[in-house]
Every structure is written in structure tokens, then in C-alpha cells.
Backbone as CSV, one residue per row, in Angstrom:
resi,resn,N_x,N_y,N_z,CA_x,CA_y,CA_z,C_x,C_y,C_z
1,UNK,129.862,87.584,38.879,131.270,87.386,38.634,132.089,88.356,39.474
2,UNK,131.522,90.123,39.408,132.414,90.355,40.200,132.300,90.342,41.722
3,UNK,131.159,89.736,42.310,130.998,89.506,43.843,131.934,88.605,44.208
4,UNK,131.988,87.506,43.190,132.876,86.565,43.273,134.416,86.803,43.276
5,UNK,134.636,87.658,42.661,136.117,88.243,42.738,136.320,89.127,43.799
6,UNK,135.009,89.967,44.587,135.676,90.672,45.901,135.696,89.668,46.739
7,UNK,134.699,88.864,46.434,134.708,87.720,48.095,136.198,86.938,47.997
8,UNK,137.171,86.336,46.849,138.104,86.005,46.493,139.082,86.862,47.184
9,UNK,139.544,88.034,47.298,140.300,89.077,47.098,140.000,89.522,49.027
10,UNK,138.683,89.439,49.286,138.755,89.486,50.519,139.203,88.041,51.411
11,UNK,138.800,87.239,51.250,139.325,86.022,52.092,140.881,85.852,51.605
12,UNK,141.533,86.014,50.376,142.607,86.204,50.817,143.426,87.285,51.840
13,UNK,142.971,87.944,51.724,143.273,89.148,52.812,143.587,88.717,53.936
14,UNK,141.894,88.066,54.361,141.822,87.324,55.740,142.719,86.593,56.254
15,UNK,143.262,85.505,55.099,143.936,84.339,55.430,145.750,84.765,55.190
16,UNK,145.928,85.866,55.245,147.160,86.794,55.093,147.561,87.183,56.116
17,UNK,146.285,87.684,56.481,146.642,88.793,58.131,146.761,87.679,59.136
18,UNK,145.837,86.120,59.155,145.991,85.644,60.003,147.390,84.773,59.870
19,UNK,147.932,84.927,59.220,149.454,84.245,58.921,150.530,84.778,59.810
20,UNK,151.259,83.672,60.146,152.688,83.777,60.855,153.690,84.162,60.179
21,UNK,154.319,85.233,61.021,155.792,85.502,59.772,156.459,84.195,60.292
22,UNK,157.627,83.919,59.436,158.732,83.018,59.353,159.666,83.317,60.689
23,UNK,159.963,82.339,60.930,160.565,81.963,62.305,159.775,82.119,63.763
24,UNK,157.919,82.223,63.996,157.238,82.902,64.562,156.616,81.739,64.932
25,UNK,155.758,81.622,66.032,155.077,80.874,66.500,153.838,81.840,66.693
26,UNK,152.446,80.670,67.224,151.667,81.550,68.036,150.582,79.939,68.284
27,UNK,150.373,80.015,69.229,149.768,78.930,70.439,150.448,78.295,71.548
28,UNK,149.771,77.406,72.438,150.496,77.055,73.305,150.705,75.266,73.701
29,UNK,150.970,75.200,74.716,151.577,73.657,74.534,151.086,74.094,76.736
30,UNK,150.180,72.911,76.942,149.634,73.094,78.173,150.285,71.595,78.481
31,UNK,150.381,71.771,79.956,151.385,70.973,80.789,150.855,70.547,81.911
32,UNK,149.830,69.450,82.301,148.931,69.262,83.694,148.142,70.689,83.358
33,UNK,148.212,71.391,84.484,147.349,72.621,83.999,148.464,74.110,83.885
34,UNK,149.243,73.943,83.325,150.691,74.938,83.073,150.161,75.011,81.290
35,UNK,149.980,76.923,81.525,149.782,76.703,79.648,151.175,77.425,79.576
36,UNK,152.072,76.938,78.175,153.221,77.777,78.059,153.046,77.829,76.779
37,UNK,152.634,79.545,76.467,152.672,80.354,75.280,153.909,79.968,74.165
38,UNK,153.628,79.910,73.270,154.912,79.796,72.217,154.894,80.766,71.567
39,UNK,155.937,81.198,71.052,156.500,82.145,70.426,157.107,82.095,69.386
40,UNK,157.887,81.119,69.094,159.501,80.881,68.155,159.386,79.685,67.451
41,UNK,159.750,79.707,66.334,159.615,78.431,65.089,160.983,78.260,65.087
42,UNK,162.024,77.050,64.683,162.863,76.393,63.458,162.756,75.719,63.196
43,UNK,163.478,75.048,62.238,163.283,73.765,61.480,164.386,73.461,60.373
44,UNK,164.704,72.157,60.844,165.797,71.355,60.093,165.229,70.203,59.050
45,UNK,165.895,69.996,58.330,165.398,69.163,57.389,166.473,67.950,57.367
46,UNK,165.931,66.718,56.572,166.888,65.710,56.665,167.275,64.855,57.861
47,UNK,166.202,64.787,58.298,166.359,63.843,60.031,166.397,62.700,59.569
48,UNK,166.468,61.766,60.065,166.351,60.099,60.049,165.377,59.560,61.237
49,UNK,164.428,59.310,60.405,163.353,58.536,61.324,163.597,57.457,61.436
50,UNK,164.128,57.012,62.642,164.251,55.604,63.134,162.895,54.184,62.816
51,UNK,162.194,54.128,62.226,161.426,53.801,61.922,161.428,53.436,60.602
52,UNK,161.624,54.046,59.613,161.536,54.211,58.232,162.659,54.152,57.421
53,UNK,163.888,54.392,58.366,165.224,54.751,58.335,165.771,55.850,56.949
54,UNK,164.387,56.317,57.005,164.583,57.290,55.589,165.225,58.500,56.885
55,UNK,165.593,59.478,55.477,166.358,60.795,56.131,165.667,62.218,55.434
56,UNK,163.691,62.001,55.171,163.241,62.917,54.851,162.244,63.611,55.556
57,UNK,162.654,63.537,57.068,161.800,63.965,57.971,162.472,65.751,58.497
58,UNK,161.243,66.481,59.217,161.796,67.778,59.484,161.364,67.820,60.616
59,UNK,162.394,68.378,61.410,162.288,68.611,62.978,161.929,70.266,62.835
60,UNK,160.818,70.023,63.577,160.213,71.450,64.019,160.633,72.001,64.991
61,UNK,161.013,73.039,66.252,161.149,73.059,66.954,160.448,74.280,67.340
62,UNK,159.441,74.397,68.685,158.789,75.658,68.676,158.926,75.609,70.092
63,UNK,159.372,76.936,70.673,160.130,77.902,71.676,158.969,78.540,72.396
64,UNK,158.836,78.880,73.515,158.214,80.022,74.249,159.633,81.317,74.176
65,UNK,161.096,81.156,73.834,161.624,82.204,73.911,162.762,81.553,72.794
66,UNK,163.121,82.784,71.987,164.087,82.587,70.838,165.456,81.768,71.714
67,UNK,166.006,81.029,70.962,167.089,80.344,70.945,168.443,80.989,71.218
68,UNK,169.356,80.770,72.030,170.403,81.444,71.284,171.082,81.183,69.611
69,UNK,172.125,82.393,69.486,172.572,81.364,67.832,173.476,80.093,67.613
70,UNK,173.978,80.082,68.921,175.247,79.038,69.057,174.212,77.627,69.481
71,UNK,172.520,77.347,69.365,172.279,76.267,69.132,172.430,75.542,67.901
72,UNK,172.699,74.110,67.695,172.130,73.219,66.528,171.137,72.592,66.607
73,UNK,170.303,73.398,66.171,168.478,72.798,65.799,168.913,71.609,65.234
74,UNK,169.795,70.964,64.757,170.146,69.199,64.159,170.462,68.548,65.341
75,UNK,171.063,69.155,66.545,171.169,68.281,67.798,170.514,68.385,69.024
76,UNK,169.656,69.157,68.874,168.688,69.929,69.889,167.444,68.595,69.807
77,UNK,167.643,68.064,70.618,166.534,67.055,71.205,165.619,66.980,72.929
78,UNK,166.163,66.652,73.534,166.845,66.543,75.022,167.378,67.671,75.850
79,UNK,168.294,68.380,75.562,168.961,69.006,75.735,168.832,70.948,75.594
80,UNK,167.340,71.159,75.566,166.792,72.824,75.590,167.664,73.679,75.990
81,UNK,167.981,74.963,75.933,169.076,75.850,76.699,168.333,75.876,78.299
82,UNK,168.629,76.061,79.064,168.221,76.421,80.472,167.106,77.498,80.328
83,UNK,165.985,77.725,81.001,165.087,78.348,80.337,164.022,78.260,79.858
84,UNK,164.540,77.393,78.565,163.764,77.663,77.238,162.544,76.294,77.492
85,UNK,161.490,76.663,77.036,160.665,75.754,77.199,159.691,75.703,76.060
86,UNK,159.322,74.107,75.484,158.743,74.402,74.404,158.573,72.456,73.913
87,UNK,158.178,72.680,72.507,158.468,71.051,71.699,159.240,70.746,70.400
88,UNK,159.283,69.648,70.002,159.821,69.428,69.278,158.621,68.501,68.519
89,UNK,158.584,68.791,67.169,157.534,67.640,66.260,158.419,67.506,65.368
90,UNK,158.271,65.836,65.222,159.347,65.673,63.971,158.230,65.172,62.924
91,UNK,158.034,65.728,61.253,157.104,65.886,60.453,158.063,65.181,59.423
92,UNK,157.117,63.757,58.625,157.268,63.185,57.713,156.985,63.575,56.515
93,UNK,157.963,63.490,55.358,157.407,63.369,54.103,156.151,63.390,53.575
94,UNK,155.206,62.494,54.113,153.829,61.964,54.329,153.182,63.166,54.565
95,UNK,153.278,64.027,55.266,152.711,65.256,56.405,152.085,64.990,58.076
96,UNK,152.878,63.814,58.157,152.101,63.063,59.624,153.534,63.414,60.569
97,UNK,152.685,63.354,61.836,154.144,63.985,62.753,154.512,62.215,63.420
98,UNK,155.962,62.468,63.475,156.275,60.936,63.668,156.859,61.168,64.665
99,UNK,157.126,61.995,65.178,157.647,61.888,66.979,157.610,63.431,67.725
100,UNK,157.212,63.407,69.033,157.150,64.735,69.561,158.259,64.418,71.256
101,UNK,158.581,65.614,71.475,159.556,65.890,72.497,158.618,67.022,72.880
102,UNK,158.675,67.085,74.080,158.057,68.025,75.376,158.720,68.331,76.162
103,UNK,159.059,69.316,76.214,160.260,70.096,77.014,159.548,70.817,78.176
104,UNK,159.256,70.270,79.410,158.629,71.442,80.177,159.131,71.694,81.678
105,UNK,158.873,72.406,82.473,159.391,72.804,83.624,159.893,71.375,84.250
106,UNK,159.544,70.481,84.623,159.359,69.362,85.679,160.489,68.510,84.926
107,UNK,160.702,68.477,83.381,160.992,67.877,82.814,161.040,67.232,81.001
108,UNK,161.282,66.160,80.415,161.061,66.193,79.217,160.220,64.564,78.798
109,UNK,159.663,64.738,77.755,159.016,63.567,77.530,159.072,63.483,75.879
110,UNK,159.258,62.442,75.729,159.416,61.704,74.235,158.553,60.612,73.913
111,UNK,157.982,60.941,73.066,156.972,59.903,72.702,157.335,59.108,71.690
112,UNK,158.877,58.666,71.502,159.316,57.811,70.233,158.629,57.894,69.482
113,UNK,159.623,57.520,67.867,159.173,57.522,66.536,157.884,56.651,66.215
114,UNK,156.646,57.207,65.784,155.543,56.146,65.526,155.384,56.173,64.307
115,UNK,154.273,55.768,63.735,153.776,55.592,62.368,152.434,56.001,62.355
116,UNK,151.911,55.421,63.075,150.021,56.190,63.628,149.859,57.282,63.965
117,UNK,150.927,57.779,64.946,150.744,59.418,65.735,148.995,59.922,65.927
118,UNK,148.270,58.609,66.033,146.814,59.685,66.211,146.789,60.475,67.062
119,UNK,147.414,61.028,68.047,147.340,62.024,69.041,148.006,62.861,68.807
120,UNK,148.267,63.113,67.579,149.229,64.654,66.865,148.615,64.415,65.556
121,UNK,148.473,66.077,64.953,147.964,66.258,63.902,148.816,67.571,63.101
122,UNK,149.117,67.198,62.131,150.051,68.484,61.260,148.884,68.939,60.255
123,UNK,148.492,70.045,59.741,147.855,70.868,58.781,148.896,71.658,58.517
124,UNK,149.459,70.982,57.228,150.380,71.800,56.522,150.166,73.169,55.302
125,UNK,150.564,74.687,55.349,149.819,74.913,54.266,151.560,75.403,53.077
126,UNK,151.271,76.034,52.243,152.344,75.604,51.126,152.592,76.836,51.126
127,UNK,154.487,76.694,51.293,155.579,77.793,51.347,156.933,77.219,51.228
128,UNK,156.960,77.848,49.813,158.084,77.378,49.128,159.730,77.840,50.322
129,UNK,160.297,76.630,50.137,161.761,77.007,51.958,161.081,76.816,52.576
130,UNK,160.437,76.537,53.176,159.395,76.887,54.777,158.753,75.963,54.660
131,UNK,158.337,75.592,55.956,157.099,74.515,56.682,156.514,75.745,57.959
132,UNK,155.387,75.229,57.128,154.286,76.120,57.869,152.911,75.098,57.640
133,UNK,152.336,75.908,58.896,151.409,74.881,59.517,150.650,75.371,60.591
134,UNK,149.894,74.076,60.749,149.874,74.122,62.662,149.403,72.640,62.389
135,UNK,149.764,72.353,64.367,150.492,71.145,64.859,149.957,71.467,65.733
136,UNK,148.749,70.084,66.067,148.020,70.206,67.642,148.178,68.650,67.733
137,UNK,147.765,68.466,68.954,147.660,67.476,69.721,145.941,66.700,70.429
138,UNK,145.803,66.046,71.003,144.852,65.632,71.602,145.299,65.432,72.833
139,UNK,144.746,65.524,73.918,145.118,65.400,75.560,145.815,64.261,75.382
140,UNK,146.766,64.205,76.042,147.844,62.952,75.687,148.121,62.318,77.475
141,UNK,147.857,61.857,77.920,148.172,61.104,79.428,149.371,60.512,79.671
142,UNK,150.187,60.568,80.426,151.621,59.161,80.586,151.306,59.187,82.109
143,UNK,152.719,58.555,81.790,152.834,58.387,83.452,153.068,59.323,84.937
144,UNK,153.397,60.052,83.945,154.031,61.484,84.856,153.136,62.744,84.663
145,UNK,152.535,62.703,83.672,151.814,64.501,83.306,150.760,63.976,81.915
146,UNK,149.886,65.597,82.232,149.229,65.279,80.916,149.727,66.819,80.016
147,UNK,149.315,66.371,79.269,149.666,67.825,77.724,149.005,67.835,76.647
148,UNK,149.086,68.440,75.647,148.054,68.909,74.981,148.836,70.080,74.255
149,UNK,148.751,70.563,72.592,148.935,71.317,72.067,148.390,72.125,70.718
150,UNK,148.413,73.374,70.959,147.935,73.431,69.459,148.501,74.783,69.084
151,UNK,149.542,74.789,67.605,150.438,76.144,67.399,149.958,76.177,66.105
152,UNK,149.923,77.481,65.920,150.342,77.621,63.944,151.988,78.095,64.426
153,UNK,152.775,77.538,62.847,153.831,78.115,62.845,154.756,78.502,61.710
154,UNK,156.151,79.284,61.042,156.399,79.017,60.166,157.896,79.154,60.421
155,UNK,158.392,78.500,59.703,160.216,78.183,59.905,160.924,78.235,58.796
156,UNK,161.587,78.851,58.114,162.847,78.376,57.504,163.543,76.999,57.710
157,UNK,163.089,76.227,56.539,164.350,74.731,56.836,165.241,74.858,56.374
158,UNK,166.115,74.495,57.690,168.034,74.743,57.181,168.315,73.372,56.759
């Protein structure tokens, strides 16, 4: 019984230290062969998935460099500060990611709202205000580039 309570007491430990503070990133988001480190979490709540036309989806947004404050993470799609390079996962109710934005040097790519998303994967873990996680990808091909991701992260939803 009590081995069982240090081994308890130690793996929480473990799974503590390896935790992201809030508003923090840590992995990267690779681009052809461009890896770009992430750094920076937010997250909005109340999106509208074109698809579902519900309005209980959360836009993630994860940064290689903090934001300024005069962005709106609610209109921040397309449109990155100059700079800033990074993605966007928009995460369903469900816990499935229903659309990703790729923000990278050359350019941006949107993979419209799906329902399948098998080439994105959310592992959500539980924090009350916050979405936290990690959010990887599978080598993804288009027409222009390939990419690939995999972050833990944690955000405050505004």
C-alpha cells in the first residue's frame, strides 16, 4: 500500500514538471524541411464552425514569438503580425481539431473546416479556464509544401 502511494506521489511529480505553464508552448511545426520552434499559446472560445454551424469551437493559436497586445485572437486567422510565425487549430466540443491554419515564411495554408481531420490529433488533458493539450499532426502534403506538427500547450480561453 505504501509503495503504491510513493509510486502515486512520484508520477505525479513527473507529470507536473513536464507541464506547460499557461500561455506557453513547447514543440514545433516543420515546414518542407524548416523546423519553427513554438513558444506561445492563446485561445478563444466560441468560434463558429462552418460546418456544424455551432459556436462551440476554440481557436488555439500557437506562436514561435508572443503576440503583440493590440491583437484579436477572435480575428487573427490569415493575417499573423509581420514576423510572427506559427498555427492556428481550431478544437471542437468533441476534442477533434476541425480546421488548422499554417502560417509560415513562404506563406499561409488552410486546410478548411473538416469533420474527419485524420491528419491532426488533439490529446486534451483537464484544466479548469484553460485548454491544454498537445496537438500533432501527421506529414500532411499539398500543393505547395509539406508540414507536420507536434506541440504541448496551455492557454487561457478568453
Amino acid at each position: 500500500m505504501r509503495a503504491a502511494g510513493l509510486a502515486f506521489v512520484l508520477l505525479s511529480l513527473a507529470s507536473s514538471v513536464s507541464a506547460v505553464d499557461l500561455g506557453k508552448a513547447e514543440g514545433s511545426l516543420t515546414v518542407n524541411s524548416t523546423r519553427i520552434d513554438l513558444a506561445y499559446a492563446y485561445a478563444v472560445g466560441h468560434q463558429k464552425n462552418d460546418i456544424t454551424k455551432r459556436s462551440d469551437d476554440v481557436k488555439v493559436v500557437i506562436t514561435d514569438k508572443p503576440l503583440p497586445d493590440s491583437v484579436k485572437i477572435h480575428d487573427l486567422d490569415f493575417n499573423f503580425p509581420e514576423g510572427v510565425l506559427g498555427l492556428i487549430v481550431t478544437i471542437g466540443a468533441d476534442d477533434k481539431v476541425s480546421d488548422v491554419i499554417v502560417e509560415h515564411s513562404a506563406g499561409t495554408y488552410d486546410s478548411g473546416y473538416t469533420e474527419e481531420g485524420r491528419e491532426y490529433r488533439f490529446k486534451p488533458k483537464t484544466t479548469e479556464g484553460a485548454i491544454t493539450g498537445s496537438v500533432s499532426s501527421r506529414r500532411v502534403q499539398t500543393n505547395t509544401m509539406t508540414f507536420s506538427f507536434d506541440v504541448e500547450f496551455a492557454a487561457a480561453v478568453k
